[in-house]
N, C-alpha and C positions, 0 to 999 in steps of 0.2 A: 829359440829358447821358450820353454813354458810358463806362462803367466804366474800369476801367485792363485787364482782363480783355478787355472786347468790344473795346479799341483794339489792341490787340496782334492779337485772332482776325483782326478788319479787315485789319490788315497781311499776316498771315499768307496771309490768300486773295487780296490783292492781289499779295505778292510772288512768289506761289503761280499766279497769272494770269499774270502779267507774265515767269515762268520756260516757264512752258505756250508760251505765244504766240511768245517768240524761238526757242524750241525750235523750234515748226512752222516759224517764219518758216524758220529754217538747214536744215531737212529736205526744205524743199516741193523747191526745183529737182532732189535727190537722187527727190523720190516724182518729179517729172515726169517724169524723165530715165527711169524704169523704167518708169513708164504709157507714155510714149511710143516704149520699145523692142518692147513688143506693140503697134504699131499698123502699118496700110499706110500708106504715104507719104503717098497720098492725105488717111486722118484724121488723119494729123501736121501737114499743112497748112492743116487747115480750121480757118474763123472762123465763129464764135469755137470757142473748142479743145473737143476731145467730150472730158467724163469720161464717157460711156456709148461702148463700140464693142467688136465683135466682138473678142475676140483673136485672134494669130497668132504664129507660133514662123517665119513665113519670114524675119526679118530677123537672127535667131540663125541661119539653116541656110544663109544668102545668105554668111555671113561665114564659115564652115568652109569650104565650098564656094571661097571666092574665097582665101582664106588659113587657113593653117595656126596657128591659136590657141593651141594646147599650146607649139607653136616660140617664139611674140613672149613668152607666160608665161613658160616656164623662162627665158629670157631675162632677163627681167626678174626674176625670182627669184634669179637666180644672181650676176646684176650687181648686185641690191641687198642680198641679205646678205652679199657678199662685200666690199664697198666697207664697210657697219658692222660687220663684223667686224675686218674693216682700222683700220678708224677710231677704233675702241676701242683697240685695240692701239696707237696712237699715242698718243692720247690719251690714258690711265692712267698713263702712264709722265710724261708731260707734265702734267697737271693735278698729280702726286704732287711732283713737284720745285718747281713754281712756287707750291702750296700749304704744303709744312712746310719748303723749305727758300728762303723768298721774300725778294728783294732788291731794292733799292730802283727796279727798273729791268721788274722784275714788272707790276707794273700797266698800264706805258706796253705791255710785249709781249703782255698782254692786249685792251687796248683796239685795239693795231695789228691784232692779228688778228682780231678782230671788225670794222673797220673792211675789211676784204679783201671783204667779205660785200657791202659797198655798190658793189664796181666793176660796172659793166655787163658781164656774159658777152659781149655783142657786139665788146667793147673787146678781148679776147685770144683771141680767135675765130682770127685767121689765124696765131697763132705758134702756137697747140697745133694748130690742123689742119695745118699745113707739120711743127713735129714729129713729128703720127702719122702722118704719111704718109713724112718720111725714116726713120722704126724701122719703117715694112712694119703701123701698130698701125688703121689705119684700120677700118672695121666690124668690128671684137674687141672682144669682151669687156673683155679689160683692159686699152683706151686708157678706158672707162667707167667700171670699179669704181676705177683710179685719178684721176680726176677727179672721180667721184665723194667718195668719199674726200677728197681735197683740198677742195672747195667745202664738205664738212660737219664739216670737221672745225675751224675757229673755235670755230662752236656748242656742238661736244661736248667740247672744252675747257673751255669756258664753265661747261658745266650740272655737269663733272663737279669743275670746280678746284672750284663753290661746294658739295657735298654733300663735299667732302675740307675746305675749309674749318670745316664743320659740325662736326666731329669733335674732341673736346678731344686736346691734341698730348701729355696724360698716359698717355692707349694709346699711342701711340707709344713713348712713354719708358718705357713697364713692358714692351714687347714686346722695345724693347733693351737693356734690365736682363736680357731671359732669351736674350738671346743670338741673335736674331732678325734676318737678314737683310734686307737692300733686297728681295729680293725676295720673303721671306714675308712682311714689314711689310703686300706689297702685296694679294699671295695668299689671304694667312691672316688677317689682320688687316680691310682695306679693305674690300678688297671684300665678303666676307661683311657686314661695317656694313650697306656701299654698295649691296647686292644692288636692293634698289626701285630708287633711284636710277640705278644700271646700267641698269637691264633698261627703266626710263624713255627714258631717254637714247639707247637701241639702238632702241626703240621710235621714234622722233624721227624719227632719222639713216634709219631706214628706210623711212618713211612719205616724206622729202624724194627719199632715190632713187630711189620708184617711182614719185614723183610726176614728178622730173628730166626736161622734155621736149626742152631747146634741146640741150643736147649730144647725145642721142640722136639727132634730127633732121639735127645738122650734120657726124655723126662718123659716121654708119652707115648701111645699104642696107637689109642684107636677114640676112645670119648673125647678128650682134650685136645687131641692131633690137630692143626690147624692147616693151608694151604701149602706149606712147605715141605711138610711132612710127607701129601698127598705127593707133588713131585717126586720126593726122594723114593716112593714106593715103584716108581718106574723106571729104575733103577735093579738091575737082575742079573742074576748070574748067566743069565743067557744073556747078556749085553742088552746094552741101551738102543730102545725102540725109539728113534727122534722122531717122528710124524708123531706117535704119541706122546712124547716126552715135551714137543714144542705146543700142542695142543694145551696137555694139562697146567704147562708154565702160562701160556696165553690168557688161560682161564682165571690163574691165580695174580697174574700180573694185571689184566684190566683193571679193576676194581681200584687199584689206587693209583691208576696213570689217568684213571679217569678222576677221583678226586682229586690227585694233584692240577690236573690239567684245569680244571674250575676255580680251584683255591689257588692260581697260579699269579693273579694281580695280589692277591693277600700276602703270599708270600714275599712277594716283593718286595710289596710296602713294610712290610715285617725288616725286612733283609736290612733294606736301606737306613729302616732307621738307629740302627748303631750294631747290631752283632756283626756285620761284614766292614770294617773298615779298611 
């Protein structure tokens, strides 16, 4: 029989396999999608699929050449920290009041607005495009960062009321024994606490806007367009070119696999301390 020692090791490498294995499982279409943006169309198609094949950089050179990449990026950069910049700003002021100063009517305006989160975007598709188009807001920028902004900001309510709930309300009470205002309680007090938490939660909200494909799609052309859009354009009625379609995703996906991957102890510590329990 097995000791109590070799049952635990057992476990250990079993749940140590079993961490391995989802791992690959969640990473493979991320490895194909990049093996397949070096290929010619031709080995993107063939059966069964080549892990062995020449590389080539024409399906990155085919895509500068047909559009202008730096344009759909800063787009997209500018639309989505501006919309979590935004979003914060709303929300800190909002999570603060609905957290220390909560009434019995709190909970139900919580769950209302988490519940906004399940309507279908197709459902008020034609009142905000008949909106941006009577304010002149259609392919801008900010018909985006503020819908942006509005569609994430439930969540970051959500994530941030519960990291303010986490906070015993006797900081609170010793900061207004010294004389401390609403708005340094928020400042100087909070957020400092809050700082993982924040920088979690901005992490989220921004990951969702660069991810955001239907609005950008139904709200923009060509100035405002941002990386998603660029994707969907290689998308044709002659069907879908996957050596270029995995290239231009590759392009638009780096950029925040690589900031998540640096911000990835941040979020953690964000995670752990009360939004995931």
């Amino acid at each position: 029989m097995m000791t109590l020692k070799q049952s635990r090791r057992l476990q250990s490498v079993l749940l140590g396999t079993l961490s391995w294995a989802i791992a690959a499982l969640i990473f493979f279409p991320i490895f194909w999608m990049v093996l397949t943006s070096f290929k010619t169309e031709i080995d993107a198609f063939a059966t069964p699929p080549q892990f062995i094949f020449t590389p080539t950089l024409e399906n990155y050179l085919h895509i500068q050449e047909r559009s202008d990449y730096f344009h759909f990026a800063w787009n997209s950069i500018l639309i989505s920290f501006s919309a979590t910049l935004l979003c914060l700003l709303i929300a800190v002021p909002a999570a603060y009041s609905m957290a220390f100063f909560e009434t019995k009517r709190t909970k139900s305006t919580l769950l209302w607005m988490l519940s906004t989160k399940m309507l279908p975007p197709v459902g008020v598709l034609m009142p905000i495009y008949l909106l941006a188009k009577t304010f002149g807001l259609l392919d801008s920028r900010i018909a985006l960062i503020v819908i942006y902004t509005l569609i994430n900001l439930p969540i970051v309510v959500w994530m941030i009321y519960t990291y303010f709930k986490d906070i015993p309300g006797e900081i609170l009470e010793a900061s207004r024994l010294d004389g401390a205002t609403t708005r340094q309680e928020i400042f100087r007090v909070l957020i400092p606490i809050c700082k993982g938490g924040l920088a979690s939660t901005a992490l989220l909200s921004l990951i969702l806007c660069w991810n955001e494909a239907f609005w950008s799609l139904n709200l923009t052309s060509s100035n405002a367009a941002p990386l998603t859009a660029l994707i969907a354009s290689y998308s044709s009625p002659e069907g879908l070119f996957w050596a270029k379609l995995s290239a231009v995703s590759t392009l638009a996906c780096a950029p925040i696999l690589i900031f998540g991957w640096i911000s990835q102890k941040q979020l953690v510590r964000g995670l752990s301390f009360g939004a995931v329990k």
